[in-house]
C-alpha positions in Angstrom: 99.5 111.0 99.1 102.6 109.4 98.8 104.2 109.1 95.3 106.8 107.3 93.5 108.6 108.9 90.3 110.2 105.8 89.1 108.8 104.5 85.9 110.9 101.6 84.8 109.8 99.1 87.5 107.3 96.3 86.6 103.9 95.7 88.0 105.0 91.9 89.8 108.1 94.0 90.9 105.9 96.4 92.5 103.5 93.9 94.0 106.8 92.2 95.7 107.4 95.9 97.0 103.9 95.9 98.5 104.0 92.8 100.1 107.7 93.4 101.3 106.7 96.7 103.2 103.7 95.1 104.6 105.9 92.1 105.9 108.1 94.5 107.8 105.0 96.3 108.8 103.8 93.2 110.4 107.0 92.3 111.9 107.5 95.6 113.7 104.0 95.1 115.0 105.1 91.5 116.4 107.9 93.0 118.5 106.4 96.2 119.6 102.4 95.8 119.5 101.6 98.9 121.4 103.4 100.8 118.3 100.5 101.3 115.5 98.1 101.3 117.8 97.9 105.1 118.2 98.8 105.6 114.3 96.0 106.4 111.8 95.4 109.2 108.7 98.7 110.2 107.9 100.6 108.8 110.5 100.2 105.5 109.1 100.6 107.3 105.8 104.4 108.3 107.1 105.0 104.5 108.1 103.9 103.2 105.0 106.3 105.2 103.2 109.4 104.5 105.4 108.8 100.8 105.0 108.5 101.2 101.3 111.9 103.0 101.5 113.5 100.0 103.8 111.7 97.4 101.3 112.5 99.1 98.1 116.6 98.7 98.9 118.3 97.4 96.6 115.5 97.5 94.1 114.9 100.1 90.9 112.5 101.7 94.0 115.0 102.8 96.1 115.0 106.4 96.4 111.8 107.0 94.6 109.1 106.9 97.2 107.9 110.4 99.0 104.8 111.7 100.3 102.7 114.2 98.2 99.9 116.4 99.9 96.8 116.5 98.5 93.5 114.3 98.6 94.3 111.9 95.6 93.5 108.4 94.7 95.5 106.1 95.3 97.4 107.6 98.1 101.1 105.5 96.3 101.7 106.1 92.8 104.6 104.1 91.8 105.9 103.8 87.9 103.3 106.3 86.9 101.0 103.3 85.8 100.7 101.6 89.5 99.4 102.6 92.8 98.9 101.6 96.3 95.7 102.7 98.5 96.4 103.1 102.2 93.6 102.1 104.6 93.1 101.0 108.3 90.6 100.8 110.9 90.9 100.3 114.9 88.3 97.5 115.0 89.0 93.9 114.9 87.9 93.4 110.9 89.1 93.8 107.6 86.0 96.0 106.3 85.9 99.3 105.9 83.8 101.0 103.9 86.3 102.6 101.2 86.5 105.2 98.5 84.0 106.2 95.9 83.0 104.5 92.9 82.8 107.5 90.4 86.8 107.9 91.4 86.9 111.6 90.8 90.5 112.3 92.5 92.1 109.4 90.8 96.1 110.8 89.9 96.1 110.4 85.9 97.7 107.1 83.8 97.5 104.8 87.2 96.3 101.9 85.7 97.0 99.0 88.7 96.1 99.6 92.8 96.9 97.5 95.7 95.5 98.3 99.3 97.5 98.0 102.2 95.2 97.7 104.9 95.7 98.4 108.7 94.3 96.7 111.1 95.1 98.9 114.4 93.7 96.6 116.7 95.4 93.7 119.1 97.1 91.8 117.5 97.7 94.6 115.2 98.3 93.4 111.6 98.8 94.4 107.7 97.3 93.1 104.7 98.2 93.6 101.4 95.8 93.0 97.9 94.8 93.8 94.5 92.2 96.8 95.0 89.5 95.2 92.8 90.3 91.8 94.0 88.7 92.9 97.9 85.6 95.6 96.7 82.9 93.1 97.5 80.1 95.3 97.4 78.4 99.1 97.1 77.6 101.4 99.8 75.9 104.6 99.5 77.0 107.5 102.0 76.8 110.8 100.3 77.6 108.6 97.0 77.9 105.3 96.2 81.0 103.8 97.7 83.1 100.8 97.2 83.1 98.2 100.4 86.5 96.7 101.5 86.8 93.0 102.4 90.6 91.8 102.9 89.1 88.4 103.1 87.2 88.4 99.8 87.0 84.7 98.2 88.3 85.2 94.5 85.2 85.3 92.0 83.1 87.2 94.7 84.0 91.0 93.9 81.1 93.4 93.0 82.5 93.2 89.6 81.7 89.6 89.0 78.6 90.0 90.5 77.9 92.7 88.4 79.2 91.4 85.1 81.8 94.4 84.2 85.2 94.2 85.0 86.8 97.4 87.5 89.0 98.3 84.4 85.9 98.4 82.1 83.6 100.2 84.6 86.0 102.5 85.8 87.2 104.3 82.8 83.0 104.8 82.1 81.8 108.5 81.4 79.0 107.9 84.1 80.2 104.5 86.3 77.6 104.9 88.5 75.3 104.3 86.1 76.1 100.4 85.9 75.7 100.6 89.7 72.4 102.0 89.4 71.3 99.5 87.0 72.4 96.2 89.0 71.0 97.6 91.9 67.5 97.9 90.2 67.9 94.4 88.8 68.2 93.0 92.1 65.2 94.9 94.0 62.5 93.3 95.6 58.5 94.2 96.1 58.4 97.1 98.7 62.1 97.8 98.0 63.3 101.3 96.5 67.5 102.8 95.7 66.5 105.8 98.6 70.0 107.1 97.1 68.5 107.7 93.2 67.1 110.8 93.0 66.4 112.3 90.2 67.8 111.4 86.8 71.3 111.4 87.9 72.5 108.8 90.4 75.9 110.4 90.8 74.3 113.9 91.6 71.4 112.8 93.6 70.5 115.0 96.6 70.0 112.9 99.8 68.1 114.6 102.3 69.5 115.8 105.2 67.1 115.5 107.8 63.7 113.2 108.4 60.3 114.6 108.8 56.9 113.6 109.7 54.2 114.0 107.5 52.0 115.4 110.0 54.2 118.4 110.4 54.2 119.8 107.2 53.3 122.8 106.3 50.0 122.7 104.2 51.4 123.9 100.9 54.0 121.0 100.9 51.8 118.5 101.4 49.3 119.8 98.7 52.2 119.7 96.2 53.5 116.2 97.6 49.7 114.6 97.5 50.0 116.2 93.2 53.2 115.0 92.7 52.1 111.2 94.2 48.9 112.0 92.0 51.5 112.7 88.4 54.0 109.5 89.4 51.9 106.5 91.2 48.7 106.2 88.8 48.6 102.9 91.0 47.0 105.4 94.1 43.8 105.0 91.7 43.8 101.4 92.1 41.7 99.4 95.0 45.2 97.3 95.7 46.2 97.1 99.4 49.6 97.7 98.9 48.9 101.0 96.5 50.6 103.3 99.1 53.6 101.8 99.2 55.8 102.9 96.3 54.9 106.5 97.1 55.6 106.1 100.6 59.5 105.2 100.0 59.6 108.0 97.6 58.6 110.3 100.1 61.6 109.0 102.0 64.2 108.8 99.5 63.4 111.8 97.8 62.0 114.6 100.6 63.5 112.5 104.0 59.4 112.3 104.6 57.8 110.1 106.4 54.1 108.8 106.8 52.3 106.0 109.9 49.5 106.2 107.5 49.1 107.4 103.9 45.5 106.9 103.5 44.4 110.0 104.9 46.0 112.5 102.7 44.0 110.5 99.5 40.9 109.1 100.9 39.7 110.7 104.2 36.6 113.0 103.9 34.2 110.4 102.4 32.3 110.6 98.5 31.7 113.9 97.3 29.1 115.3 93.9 31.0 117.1 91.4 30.9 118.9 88.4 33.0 118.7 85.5 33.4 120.6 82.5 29.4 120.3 82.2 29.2 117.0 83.7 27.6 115.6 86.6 29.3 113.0 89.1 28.3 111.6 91.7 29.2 109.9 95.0 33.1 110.3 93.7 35.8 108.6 96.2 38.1 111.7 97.8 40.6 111.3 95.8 39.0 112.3 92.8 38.2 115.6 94.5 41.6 115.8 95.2 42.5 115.4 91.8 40.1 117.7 91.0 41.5 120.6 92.8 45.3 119.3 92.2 44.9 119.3 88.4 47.1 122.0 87.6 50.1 120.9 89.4 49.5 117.3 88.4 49.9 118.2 84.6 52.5 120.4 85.5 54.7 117.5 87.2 53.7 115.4 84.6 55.1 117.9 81.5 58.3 119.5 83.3 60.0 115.9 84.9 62.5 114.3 83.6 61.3 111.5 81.0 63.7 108.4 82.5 61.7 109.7 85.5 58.2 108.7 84.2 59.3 105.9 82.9 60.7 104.4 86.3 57.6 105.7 88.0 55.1 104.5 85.3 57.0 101.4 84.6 56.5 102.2 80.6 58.9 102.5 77.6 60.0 106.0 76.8 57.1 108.2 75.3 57.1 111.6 73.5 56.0 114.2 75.1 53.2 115.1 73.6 52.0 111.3 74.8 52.5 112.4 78.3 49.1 113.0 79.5 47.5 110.4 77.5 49.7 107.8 78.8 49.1 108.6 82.3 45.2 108.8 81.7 45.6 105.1 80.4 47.5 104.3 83.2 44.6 105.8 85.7 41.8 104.1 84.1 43.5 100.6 84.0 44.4 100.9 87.5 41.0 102.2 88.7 38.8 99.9 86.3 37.1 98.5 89.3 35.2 102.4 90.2 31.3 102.4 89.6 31.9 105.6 86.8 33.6 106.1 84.2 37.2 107.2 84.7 38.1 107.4 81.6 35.6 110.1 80.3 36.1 111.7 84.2 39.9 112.4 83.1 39.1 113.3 79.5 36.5 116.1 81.1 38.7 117.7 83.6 42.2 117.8 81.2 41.3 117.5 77.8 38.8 120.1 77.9 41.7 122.7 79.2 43.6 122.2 76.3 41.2 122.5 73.2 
């Protein structure tokens, strides 16, 4: 990181020191252009700082700036309240996918950051800007991370997009939770935030590998097929498309995935079956699944996490002592099209294990 202890300077003072450094920058790259081509990490770091000390000459910056170790945000910190972000990349752009949005390593009282971007490719070429003024957008790596674009049209940034301003989102408890929340807003049918896990954005656990349903082991896929059962009441439904929202679960959630997700519900044909003193008869497989999956289902369905249920069940918060009596509802309305009674099935096989 490189640092600046002078604290009298103003922020337009600072901005001309910015764009000063990045002229020389740029001018050294016109007479030698083999020179930064090699220079990345902290060896752009280094030449960043001595052009800051060559552009700060002369100016309540000169013999201020050095270079502090450490992985802080922003990698300049110049009159305690402004800062200056190093980037660079060896392709011909100016995007680059930059640091996170929750800003956990920012140094303390920085208040205003400019990038000085490299772009180590021929022609080889620095750019200086606002930082908010170029984040056009929100990538997710192992968090959600701001997007660079030097070339950013003013009134484009995530932030306007997004309705917040960088200031007001950035000094948030939880700013990712704005994130989240704009990224729901914009989803589509068949579209899922693979990235949300849990009730926590900022903590969520992506997973680190991809696996095929098929290979399994049986136990996981018994306790996959109850957990679809607790948070899709939708399955129950004759709707083409019922598979789908538990299919990108599976994937964002347990890096599962399925060519088919029929089987696991609905294979095995209609089956008689009796419940708490009941007769039914000719029941789809997935009943009997139900059946046999009972335990666990009520068990998801009482330990999750409420904002869970509600952004599986598409409902308003509940108590919990609504759970199961919500998701019934939700069952029967979904499966309303069956030839028996759905209602009264569910009422048998859970209600009667609690009186």
């Amino acid at each position: 990181m490189i640092i600046s202890t002078n604290k009298e300077p103003s922020l337009e003072e600072f901005e001309k020191l910015c764009k000063k450094a990045c002229q020389l920058m740029n001018e050294k790259a016109y007479r030698e252009p083999d020179y930064y081509l090699k220079k990345g990490g902290q060896k752009l770091e280094r030449e960043v700082k001595e052009e800051l000390e060559n552009a700060a000459k002369g100016t309540n910056f000169e013999g201020t700036i050095q270079i502090i170790s450490g992985q802080r945000f922003p990698d300049i910190v110049a009159a305690k309240y402004y800062g200056v972000e190093v980037k660079s990349t060896k392709e011909d752009r100016w995007t680059l996918i930059g640091g996170s949005v929750a800003e956990g390593t920012r140094v303390e009282d920085v208040e205003h950051i400019f990038f000085l971007f490299g772009k180590l490719h021929k022609p080889v070429e620095f750019r200086t800007r606002r930082y908010e003024k170029c984040l056009c957008d929100i990538a997710v790596t192992h968090s959600p991370r701001y997007k660079i674009d030097m070339n950013l049209p003013e009134g484009e940034t995530i932030f306007d997009k997004m309705g917040i301003s960088y200031d007001e989102m950035r000094k948030l408890q939880n700013p990712i939770r704005p994130v989240v929340e704009y990224f729901k807003s914009t989803l589509k049918a068949g579209e899922s935030l693979w990235w949300v896990n849990g009730e926590d954005a900022a903590s969520a656990a992506v997973p680190a590998k991809i696996r095929m349903w098929k290979t399994l082991p049986k136990e996981e896929r018994e306790e996959l097929v109850a957990q679809g059962f607790a948070l899709f009441p939708e399955l129950f439904s004759d709707s083409r498309n019922k598979y789908e929202r538990f299919t990108l679960w599976l994937v964002a959630n347990h890096g599962v995935v399925s060519s088919s997700m029929r089987d696991p519900f609905s294979a095995g044909g209609q089956f008689d079956l009796d419940v708490n003193g009941v007769h039914y008869e000719k029941l789809p497989q997935k009943y009997i699944q139900l059946f046999f999956y009972k335990d666990k289902v009520e068990d998801t369905i009482l330990k999750i996490g409420e904002d869970v249920l509600c952004a599986t069940w598409g409902t308003e918060k509940t108590g919990f002592e609504h759970r199961m009596k919500t998701w019934m509802e939700l069952v029967s309305k979904y499966a309303e099209k069956e030839k028996f009674n759905v209602s009264g099935f569910l009422k048998d096989m859970f209600e009667s294990d609690n009186e």
